[in-house]
C-alpha positions as CSV (number, residue, x, y, z in Angstrom):
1,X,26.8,-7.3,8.8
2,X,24.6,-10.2,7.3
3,X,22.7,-12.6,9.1
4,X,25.2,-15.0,9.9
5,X,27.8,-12.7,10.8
6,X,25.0,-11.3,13.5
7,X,24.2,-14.9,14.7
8,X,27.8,-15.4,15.5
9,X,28.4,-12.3,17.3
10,X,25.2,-12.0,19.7
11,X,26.3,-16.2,20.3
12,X,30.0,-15.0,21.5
13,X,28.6,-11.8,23.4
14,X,26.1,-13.7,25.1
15,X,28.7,-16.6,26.0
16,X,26.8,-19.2,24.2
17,X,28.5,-22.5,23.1
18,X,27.4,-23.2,19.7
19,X,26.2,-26.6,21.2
20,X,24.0,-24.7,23.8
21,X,22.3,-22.8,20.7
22,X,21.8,-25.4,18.6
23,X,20.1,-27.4,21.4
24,X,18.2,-23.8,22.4
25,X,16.6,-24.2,18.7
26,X,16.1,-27.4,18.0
27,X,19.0,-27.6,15.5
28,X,22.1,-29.5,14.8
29,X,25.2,-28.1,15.1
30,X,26.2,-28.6,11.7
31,X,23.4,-26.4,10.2
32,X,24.3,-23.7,12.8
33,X,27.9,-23.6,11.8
34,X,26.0,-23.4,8.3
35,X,24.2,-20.3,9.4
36,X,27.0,-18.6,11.0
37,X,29.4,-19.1,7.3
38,X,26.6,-17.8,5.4
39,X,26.3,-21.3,3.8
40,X,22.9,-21.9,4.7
41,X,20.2,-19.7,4.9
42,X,17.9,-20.2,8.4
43,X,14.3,-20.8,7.6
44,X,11.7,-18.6,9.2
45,X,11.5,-20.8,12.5
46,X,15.0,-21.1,13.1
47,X,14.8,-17.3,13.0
48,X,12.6,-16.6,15.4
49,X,14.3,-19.4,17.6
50,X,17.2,-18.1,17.2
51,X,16.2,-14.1,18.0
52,X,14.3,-15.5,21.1
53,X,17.5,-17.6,21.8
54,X,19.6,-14.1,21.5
55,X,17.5,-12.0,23.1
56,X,17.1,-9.7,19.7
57,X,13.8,-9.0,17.7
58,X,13.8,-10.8,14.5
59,X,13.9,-7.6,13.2
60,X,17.5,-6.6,14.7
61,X,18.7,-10.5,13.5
62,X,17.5,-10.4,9.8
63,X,18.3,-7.6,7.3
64,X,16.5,-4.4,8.5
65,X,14.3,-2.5,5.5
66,X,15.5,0.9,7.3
67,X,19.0,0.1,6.3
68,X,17.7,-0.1,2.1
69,X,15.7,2.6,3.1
70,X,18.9,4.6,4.2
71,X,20.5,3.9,0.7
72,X,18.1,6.0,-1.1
73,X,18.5,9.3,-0.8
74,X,17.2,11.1,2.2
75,X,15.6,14.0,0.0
76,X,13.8,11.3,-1.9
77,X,10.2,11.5,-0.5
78,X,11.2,14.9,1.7
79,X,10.6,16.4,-2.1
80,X,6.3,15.6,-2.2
81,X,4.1,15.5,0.7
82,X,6.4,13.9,3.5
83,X,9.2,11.1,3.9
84,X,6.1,8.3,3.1
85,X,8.0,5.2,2.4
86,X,11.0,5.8,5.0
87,X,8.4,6.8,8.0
88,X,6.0,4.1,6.8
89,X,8.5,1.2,7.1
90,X,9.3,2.1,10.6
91,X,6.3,1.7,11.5
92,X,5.3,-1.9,11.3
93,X,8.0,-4.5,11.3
94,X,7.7,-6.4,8.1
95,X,10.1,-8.9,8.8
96,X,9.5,-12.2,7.1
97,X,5.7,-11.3,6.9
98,X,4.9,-12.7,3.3
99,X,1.6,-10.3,3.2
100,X,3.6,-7.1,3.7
101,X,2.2,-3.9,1.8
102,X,3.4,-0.3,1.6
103,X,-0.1,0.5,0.3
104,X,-2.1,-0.1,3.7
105,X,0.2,1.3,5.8
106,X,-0.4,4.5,7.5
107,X,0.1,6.4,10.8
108,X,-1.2,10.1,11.5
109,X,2.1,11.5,11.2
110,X,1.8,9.9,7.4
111,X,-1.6,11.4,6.9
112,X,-1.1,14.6,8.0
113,X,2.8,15.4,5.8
114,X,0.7,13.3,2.6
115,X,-2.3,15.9,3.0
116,X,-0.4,19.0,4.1
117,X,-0.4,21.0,0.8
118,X,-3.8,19.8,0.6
119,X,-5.0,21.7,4.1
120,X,-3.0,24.8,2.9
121,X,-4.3,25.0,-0.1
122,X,-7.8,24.7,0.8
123,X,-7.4,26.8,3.7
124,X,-5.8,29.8,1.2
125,X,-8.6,29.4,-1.6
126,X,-11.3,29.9,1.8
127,X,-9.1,32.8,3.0
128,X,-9.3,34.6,-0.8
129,X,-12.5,34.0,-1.7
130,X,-14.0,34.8,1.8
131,X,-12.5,38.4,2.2
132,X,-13.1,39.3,-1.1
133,X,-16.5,38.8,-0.9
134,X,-16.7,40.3,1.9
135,X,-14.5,43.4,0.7
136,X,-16.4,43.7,-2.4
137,X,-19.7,43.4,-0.9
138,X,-18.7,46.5,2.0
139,X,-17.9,48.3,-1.0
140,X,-20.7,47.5,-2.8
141,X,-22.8,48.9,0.5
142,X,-20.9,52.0,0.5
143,X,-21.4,52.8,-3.0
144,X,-25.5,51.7,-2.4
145,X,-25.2,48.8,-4.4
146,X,-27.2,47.2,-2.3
147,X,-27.9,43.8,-3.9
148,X,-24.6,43.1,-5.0
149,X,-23.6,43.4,-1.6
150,X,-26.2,40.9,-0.8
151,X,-24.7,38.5,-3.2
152,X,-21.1,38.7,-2.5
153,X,-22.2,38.6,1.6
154,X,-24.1,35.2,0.4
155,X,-20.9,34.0,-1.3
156,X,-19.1,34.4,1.3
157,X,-20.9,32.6,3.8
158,X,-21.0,29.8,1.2
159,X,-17.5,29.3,1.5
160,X,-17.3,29.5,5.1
161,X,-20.0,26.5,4.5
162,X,-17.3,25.1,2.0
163,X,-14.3,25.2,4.2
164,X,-16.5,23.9,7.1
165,X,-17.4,20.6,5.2
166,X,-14.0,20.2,3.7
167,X,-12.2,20.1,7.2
168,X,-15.1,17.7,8.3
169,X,-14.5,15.7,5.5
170,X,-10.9,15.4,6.2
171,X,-11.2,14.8,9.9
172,X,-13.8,12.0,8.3
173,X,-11.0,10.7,5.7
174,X,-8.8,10.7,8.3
175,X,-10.3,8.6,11.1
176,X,-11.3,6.0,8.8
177,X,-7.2,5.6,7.2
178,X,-6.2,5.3,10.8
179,X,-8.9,3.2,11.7
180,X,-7.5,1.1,8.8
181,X,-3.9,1.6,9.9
182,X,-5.0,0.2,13.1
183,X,-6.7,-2.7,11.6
184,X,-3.3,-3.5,9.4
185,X,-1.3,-3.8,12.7
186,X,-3.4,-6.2,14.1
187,X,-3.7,-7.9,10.9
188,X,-0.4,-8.6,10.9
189,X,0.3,-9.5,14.3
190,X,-2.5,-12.2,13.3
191,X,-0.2,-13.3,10.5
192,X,2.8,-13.0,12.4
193,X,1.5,-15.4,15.2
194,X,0.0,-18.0,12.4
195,X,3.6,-17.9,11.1
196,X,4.8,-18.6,14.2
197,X,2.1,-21.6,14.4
198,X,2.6,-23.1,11.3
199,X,6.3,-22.8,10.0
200,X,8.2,-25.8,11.3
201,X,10.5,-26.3,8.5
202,X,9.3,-24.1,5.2
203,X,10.2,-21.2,3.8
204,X,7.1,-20.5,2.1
205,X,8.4,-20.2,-1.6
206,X,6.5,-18.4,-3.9
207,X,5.1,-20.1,-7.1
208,X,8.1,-21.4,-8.7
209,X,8.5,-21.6,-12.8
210,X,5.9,-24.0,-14.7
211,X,8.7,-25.2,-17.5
212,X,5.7,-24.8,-19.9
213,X,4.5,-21.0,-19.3
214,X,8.0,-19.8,-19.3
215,X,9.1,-21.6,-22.7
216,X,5.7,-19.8,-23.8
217,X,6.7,-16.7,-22.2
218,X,10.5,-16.6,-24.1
219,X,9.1,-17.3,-27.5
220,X,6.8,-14.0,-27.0
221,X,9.7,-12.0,-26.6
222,X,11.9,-13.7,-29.3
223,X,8.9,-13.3,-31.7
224,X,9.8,-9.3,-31.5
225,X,12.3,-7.9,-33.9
226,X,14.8,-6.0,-31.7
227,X,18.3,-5.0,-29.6
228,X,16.9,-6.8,-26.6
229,X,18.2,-9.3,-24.0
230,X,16.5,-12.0,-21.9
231,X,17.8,-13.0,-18.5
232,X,15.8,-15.8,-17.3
233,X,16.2,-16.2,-13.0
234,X,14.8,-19.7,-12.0
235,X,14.1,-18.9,-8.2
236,X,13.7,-22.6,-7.6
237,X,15.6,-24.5,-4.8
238,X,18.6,-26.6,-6.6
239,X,17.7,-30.1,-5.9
240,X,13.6,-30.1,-6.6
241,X,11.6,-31.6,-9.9
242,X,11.2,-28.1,-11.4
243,X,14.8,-27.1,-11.0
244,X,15.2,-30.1,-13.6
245,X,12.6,-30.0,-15.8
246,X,13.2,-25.4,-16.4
247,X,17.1,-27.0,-17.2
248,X,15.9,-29.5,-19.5
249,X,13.8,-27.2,-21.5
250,X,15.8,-24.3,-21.3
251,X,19.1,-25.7,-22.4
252,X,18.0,-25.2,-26.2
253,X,17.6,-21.1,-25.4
254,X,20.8,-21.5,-23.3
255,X,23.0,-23.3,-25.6
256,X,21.6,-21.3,-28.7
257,X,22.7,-17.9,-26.5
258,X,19.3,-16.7,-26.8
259,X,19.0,-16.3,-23.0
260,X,21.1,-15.8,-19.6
261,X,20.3,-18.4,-17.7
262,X,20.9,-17.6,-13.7
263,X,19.9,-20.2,-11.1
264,X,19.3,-19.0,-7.0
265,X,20.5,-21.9,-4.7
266,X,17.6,-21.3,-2.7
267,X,14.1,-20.1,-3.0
268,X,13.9,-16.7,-2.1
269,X,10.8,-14.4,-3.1
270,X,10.1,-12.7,-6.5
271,X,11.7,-9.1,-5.3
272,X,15.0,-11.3,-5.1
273,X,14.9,-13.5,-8.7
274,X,14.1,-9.5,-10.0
275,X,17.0,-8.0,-8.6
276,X,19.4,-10.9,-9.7
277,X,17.9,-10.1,-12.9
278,X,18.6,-6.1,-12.7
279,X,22.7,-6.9,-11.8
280,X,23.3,-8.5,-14.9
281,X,21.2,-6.4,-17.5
282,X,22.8,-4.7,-19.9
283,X,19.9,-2.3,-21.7
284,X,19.0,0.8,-21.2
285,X,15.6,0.1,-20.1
286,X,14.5,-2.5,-18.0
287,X,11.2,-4.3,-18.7
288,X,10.2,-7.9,-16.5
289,X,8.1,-11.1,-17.8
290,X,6.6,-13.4,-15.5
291,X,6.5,-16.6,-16.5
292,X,2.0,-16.5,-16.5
293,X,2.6,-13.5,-19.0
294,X,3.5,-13.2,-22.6
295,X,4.4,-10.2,-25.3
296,X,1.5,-9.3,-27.7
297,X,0.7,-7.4,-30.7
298,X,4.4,-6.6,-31.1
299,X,5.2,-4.8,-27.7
300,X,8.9,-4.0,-28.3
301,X,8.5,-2.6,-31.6
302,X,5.5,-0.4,-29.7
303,X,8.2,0.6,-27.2
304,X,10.7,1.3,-29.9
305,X,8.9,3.5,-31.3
306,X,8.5,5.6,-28.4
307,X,11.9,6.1,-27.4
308,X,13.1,6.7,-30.2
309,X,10.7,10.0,-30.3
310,X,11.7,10.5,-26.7
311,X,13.6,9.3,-23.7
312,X,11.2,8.8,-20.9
313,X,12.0,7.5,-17.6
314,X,9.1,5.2,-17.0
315,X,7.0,3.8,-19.8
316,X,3.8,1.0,-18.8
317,X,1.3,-0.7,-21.1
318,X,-2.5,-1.9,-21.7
319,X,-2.7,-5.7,-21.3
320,X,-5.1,-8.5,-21.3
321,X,-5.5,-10.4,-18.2
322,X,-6.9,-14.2,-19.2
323,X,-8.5,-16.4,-16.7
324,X,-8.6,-20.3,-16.8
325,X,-12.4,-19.9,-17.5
326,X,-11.7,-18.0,-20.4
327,X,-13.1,-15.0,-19.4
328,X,-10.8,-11.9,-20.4
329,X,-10.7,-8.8,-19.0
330,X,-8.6,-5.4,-20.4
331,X,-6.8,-2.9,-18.7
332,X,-5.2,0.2,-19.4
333,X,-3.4,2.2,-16.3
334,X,-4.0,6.1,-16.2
335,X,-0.9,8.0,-15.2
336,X,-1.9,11.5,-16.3
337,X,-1.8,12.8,-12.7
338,X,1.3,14.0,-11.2
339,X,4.2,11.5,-9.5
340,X,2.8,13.0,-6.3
341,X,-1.0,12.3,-6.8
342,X,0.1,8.7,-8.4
343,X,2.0,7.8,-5.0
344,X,-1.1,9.4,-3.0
345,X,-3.5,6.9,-5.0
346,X,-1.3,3.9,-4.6
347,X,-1.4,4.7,-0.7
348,X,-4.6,4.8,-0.6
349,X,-5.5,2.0,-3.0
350,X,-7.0,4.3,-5.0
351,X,-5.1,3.4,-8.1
352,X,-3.6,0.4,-10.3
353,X,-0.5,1.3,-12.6
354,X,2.0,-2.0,-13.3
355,X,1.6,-5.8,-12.9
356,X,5.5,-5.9,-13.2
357,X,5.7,-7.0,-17.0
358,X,3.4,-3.9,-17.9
359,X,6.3,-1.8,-16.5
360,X,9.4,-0.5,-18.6
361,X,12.1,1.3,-16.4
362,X,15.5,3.1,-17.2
363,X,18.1,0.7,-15.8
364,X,20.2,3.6,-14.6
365,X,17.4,4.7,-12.1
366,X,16.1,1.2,-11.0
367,X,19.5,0.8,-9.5
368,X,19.9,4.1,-8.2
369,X,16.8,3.6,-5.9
370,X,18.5,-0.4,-5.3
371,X,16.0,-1.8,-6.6
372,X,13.5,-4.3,-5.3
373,X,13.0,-4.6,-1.5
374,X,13.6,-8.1,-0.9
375,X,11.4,-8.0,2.1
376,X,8.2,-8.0,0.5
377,X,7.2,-10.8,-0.9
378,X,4.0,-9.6,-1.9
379,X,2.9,-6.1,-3.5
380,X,6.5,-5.7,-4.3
381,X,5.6,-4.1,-7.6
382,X,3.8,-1.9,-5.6
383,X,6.4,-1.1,-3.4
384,X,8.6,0.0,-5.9
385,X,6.7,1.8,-8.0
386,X,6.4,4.2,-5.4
387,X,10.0,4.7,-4.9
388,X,10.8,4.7,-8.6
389,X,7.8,7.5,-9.1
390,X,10.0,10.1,-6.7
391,X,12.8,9.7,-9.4
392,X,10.9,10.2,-12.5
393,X,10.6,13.1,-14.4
394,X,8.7,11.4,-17.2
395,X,6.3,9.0,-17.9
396,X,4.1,7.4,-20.9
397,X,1.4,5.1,-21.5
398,X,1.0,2.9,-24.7
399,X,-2.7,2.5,-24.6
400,X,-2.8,-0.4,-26.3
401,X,-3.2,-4.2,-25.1
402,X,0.9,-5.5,-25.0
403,X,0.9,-7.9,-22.7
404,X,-1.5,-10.6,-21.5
405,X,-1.3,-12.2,-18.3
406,X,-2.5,-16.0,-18.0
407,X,-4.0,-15.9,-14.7
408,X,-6.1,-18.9,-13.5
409,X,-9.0,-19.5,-11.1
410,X,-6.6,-20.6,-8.2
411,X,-4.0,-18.7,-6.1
412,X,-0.1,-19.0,-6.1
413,X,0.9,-22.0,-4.1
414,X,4.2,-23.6,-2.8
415,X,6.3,-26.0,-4.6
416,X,5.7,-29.6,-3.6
417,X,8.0,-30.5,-1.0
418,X,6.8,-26.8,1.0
419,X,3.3,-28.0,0.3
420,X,3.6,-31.3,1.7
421,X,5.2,-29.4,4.6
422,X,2.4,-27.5,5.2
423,X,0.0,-30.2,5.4
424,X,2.4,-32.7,7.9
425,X,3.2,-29.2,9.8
426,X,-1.0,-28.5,10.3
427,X,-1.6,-32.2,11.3
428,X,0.9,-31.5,14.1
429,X,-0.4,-28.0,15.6
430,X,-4.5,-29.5,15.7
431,X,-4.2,-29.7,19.5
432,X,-2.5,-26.0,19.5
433,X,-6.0,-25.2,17.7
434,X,-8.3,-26.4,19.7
435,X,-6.3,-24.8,22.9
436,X,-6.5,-21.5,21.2
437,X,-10.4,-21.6,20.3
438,X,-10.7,-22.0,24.6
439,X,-10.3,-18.4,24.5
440,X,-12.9,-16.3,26.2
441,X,-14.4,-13.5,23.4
442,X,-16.3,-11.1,24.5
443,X,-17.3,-9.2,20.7
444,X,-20.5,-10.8,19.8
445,X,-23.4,-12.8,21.8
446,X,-24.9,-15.2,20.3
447,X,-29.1,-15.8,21.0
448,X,-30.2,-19.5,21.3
449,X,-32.2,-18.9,18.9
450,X,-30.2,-17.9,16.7
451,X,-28.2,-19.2,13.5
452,X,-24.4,-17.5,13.3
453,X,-22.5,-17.6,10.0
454,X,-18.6,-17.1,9.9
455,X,-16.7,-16.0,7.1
456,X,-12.9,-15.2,7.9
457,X,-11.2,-13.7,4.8
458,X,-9.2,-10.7,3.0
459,X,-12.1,-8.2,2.1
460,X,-11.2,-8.2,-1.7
461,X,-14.6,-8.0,-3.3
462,X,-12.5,-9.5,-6.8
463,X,-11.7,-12.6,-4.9
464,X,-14.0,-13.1,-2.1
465,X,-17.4,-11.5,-2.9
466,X,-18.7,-10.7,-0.1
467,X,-21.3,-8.4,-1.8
468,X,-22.7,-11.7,-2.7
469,X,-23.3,-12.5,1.0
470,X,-24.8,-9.3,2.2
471,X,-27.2,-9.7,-0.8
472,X,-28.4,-13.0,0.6
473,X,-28.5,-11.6,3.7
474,X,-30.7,-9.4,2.5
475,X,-33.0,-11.7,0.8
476,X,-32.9,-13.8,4.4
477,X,-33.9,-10.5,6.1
478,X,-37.1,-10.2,4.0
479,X,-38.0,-13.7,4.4
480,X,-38.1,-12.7,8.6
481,X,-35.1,-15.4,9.5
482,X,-32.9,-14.5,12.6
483,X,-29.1,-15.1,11.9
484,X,-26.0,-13.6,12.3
485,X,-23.4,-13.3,10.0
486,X,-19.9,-12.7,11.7
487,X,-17.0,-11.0,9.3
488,X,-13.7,-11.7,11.0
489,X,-10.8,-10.1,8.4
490,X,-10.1,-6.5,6.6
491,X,-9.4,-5.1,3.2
492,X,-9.4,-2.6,1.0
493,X,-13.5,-2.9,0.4
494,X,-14.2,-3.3,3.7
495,X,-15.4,0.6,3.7
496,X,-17.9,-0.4,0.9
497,X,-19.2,-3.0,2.6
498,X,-19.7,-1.4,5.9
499,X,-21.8,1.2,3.5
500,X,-23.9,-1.6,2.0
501,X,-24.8,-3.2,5.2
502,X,-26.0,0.5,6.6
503,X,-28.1,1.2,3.2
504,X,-29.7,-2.0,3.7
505,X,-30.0,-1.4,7.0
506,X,-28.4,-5.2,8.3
507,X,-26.3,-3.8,10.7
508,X,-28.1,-5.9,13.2
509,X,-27.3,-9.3,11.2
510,X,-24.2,-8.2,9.6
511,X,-21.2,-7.9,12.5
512,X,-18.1,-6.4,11.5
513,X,-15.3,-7.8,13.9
514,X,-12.2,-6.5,12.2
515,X,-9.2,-8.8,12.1
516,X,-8.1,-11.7,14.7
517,X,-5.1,-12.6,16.2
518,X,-7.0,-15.6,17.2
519,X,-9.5,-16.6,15.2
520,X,-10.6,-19.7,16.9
521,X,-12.5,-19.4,19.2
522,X,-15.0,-17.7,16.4
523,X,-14.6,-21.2,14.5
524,X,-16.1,-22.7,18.1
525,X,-19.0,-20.6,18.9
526,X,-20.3,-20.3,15.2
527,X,-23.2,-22.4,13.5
528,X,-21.5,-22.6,10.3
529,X,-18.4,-21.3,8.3
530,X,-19.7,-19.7,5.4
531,X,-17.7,-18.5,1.9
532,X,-18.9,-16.8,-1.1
533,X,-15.6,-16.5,-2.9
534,X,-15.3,-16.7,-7.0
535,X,-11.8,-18.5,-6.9
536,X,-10.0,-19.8,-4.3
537,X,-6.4,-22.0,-4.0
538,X,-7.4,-24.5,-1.7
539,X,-8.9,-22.7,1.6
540,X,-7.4,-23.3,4.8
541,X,-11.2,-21.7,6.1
542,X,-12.0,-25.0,4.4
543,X,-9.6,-27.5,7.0
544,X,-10.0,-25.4,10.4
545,X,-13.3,-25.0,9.8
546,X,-13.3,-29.1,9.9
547,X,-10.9,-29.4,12.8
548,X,-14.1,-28.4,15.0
549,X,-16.6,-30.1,12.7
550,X,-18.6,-26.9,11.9
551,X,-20.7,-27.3,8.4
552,X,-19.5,-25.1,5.4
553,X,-21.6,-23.3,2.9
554,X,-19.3,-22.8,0.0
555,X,-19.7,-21.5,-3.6
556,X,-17.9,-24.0,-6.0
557,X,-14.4,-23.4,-5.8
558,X,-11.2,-25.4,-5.7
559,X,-12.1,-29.0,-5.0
560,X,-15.4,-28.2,-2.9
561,X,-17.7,-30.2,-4.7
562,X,-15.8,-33.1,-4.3
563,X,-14.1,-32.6,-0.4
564,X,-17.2,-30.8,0.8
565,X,-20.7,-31.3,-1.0
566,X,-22.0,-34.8,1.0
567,X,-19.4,-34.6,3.6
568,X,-19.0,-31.5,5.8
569,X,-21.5,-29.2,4.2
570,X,-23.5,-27.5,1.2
571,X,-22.1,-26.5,-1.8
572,X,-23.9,-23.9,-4.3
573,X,-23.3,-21.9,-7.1
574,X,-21.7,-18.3,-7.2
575,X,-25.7,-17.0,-7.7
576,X,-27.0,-15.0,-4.8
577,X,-30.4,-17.3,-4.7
578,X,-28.7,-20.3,-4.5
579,X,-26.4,-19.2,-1.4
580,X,-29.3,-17.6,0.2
581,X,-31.3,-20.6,-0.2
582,X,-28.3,-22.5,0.9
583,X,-28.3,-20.5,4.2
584,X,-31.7,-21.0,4.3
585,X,-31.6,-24.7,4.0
586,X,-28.8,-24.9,7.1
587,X,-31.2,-22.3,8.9
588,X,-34.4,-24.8,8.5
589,X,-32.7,-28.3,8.6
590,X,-28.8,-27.7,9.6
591,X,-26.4,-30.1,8.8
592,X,-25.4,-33.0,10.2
593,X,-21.6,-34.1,9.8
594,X,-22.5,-38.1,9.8
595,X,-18.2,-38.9,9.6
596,X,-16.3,-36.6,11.9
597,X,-13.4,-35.4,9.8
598,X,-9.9,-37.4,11.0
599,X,-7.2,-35.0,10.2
600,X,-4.3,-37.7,9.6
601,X,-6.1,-39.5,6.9
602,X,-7.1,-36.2,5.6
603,X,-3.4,-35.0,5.8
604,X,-2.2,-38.3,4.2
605,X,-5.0,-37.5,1.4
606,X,-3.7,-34.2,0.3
607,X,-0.5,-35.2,-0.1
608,X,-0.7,-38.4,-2.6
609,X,-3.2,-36.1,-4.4
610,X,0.0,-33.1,-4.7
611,X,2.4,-35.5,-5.7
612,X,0.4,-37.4,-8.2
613,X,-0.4,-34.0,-9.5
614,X,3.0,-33.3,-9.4
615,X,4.1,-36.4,-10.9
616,X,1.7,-36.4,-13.6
């Protein structure tokens, strides 16, 4: 049953007139009778309206993973350590949650099926070794062989010591991945209530085609001598600027039959424009292209000559990954561990393997496992490799650089029209804000005395750097200043930073909060909003942080220098001294914000600046 089948049954049984429902969310009948024919696709607030409407979870209203799930089969994951990916999906609902991934999610009954074999096997090696040391050395005492007996008896109390320390190191290993599971669930019941904040009318597309990466991305491929075929998905909506311009440039490819050329209605998500892809390939294998990434140094031929030695089932590359400040970085994924100990490592983040247009995959299977789960809309790659790994029996790398990614020093952002969305839609929900950051916390005191810094982030040391602040932290410790630095957020490095801040022994200025449902009353009670990031899009940090007129310390990122530095706070460079003497400099003198930030004209500001951008 699809979504507006479902809306139109729980309407009837619940005896609602579609007038009453449309009035119930805020709607006009027209679109509803839209929803109900499957014409129109309800954005993310219209779904959550209209579950609360229904009296259904916006789970039970929109398509349920556990149904794609059921499609695979059931022996699928049953065959390694434990139905992972089936059990894991149940147990966080990632409905219409755009920072969904299968790699941070875990529950104890996950832990203990993905580390089963591991306990066994441990506890059989400790049951071996053990009674035959202690067999040989009673032997070795009968037969007066009295020193050998003294060295077996001495092994074996090594590995009772062994065995001990293993199971503590599990018990460890396993407190701290549902500590982190813990974490996730709150993280996303943060995300989940922001969504429910901030999505009036958007559907928060991903990064739609740039009509000049993916002509740049096509002639790669057509630079390659080869049986191949190129379906091109434009996952744009129909009637914007960029559905135009990719039809313009493409119509050359189209009309010369060098590509497929298949256009979604609606933006959807990337796990979608794939899939639309996969139903009308033709090939054997399957490979995807981006539109940042490119072929290089002959990758088909490289592939060709693979196959043709032998069939695998799953082939992935070396590639070059190119930022905008033309630093280049290389990398080459291992996969010489088991399927099994590759899904373990992915799990646990322990282990990168495809970017997407790294990856080559055997048609036959990608469909067999249905292929991308439309649900995330990030990590999907991710997501799929897992499932994909269960059905492989084979696997090669070509260690050599094939593919280069284009990446820049900004993150994915909407198209236009969502982006100017965004903006109108935060100018409206300032008053919600500032009602939210009344909220009595309880986590932290703060001395009179005392300077607090707030940094509210992802812990991805790539991005956000946060090694960067405990170092200046560090350096402020030394110089005998009292502050606080207060870490609202979670991520895969949060572990390593934790173990930073112990070795240099700032657990006292360095307060690990975890992530908030409600961050704002930490925005309130802070000194100053503090980020050490090496690239960011543009920071939302940046404009809540200015809705309660708190000074930012900022490395230069996005437009800092020119929206912050002189205006609402200090800007610095990505150098430990300079943000420490930053912090210092607030510490000492503070900052005063001489024009108190007026969020219409800011509002109005951002947009002519998108659209001329966009224009231009």
């Amino acid at each position: 049953m699809n979504i507006g089948q479902k809306i139109k049954t729980l309407r009837e049984n619940n005896n609602i007139s579609i007038e009453e429902l449309a009035k119930k969310i805020n709607d006009s009948v027209e679109n509803l009778l839209k929803y109900e024919n499957n014409e129109l696709e309800p954005t993310l607030d219209k779904k959550l309206a209209l579950s609360i409407a229904l009296g259904v979870t916006l789970s039970d209203l929109s398509y349920s993973i556990e149904q794609k799930v059921a499609n695979v089969n059931d022996n699928v994951l049953d065959q390694t350590e434990g139905s992972v990916l089936e059990e894991t999906l149940k147990k966080v609902d990632l409905e219409e949650i755009p920072f969904a991934s299968s790699n941070i999610i875990y529950s104890e009954n996950i832990f203990n099926k993905i580390f089963k074999k591991d306990y066994q096997r441990y506890f059989i090696q400790f049951m071996i070794s053990f009674f035959g040391y202690v067999l040989v050395g009673v032997y070795a005492i009968v037969s007066k062989f009295n020193i050998i007996a003294y060295i077996c008896f001495g092994f074996a109390a090594y590995a009772v010591i062994k065995i001990i320390f293993t199971l503590i190191r599990f018990k460890n290993g396993k407190k701290e991945w549902l500590e982190q599971y813990n974490n996730v669930k709150k993280e996303y019941q943060y995300y989940n209530e922001y969504i429910k904040i901030t999505s009036d009318d958007i559907r928060y597309p991903e990064i739609t085609f740039n009509y000049k990466d993916i002509i740049r991305a096509i002639e790669s491929i057509l630079k390659e001598k080869g049986n191949y075929e190129i379906i091109v998905v434009d996952d744009n909506d129909e009637d914007t600027v960029y559905r135009e311009n990719n039809e313009k440039k493409l119509k050359k490819y189209i009309d010369e039959g060098k590509i497929q050329y298949i256009k979604h209605k609606n933006n959807m998500n990337g796990a979608c424009a794939r899939n639309s892809g996969i139903k009308v390939a033709r090939g054997k294998y399957i490979t995807f292209l981006d539109d940042d990434d490119e072929f290089i140094n002959g990758r088909y031929s490289e592939f060709e000559k693979i196959v043709k030695k032998r069939s695998y089932d799953f082939i992935c590359t070396g590639g070059i990954k190119k930022f905008g400040n033309g630093k280049m970085e290389k990398f080459i994924p291992n996969i010489e561990k088991s399927n099994k100990e590759l899904i373990k490592d992915l799990l646990m983040q322990k282990s990168f393997i495809g970017t997407g247009s790294n990856m080559i995959c055997r048609s036959e299977i990608v469909r067999q496992i249905n292929g991308f789960d439309e649900k995330f809309r990030r990590h999907q790659d991710i997501e799929f490799l897992i499932r994909y790994l269960e059905k492989c029996n084979s696997k090669y790398c070509i260690k050599k650089l094939l593919i280069q990614k284009n990446a820049v020093d900004t993150l994915n952002v909407p198209n236009i029209e969502g982006m100017i969305k965004v903006k109108k839609l935060f100018l409206k929900k300032f008053d919600y804000i500032i009602k939210k950051s009344e909220e009595v916390i309880t986590d932290f005191k703060k001395d009179k005395n005392e300077i607090t810094f707030l940094n509210i982030g992802r812990h991805d040391e790539k991005q956000k750097q946060l090694t960067r602040l405990i170092k200046s932290a560090e350096v402020l410790k030394k110089e005998n200043y009292k502050f606080k630095i207060i870490l609202v957020g979670v991520g895969p490095d949060t572990r390593n930073y934790k173990k930073k801040v112990k070795d240099l022994n700032l657990e006292k200025e360095i307060i690990f909060l975890g992530p908030k449902k409600n961050p704002y009353p930490y925005f309130k009670k802070c000194d100053s909003v503090i980020l050490t990031s090496n690239f960011e899009g543009y920071p939302v940090v940046y404009i809540e942080s200015l809705v309660f007129n708190k000074p930012i310390i900022t490395t230069d990122v996005s437009d800092s220098k020119k929206d912050i530095e002189g205006k609402y706070g200090i800007v610095c460079s990505k150098d430990v001294k300079q943000i420490s003497k930053a912090m210092e400099e607030f510490i000492n003198n503070g900052y005063e914000i001489k024009n108190k930030f007026d969020p219409e004209k800011y509002n109005n500001e951002i947009i002519k600046k998108i659209e001329d951008i966009i224009l231009k």
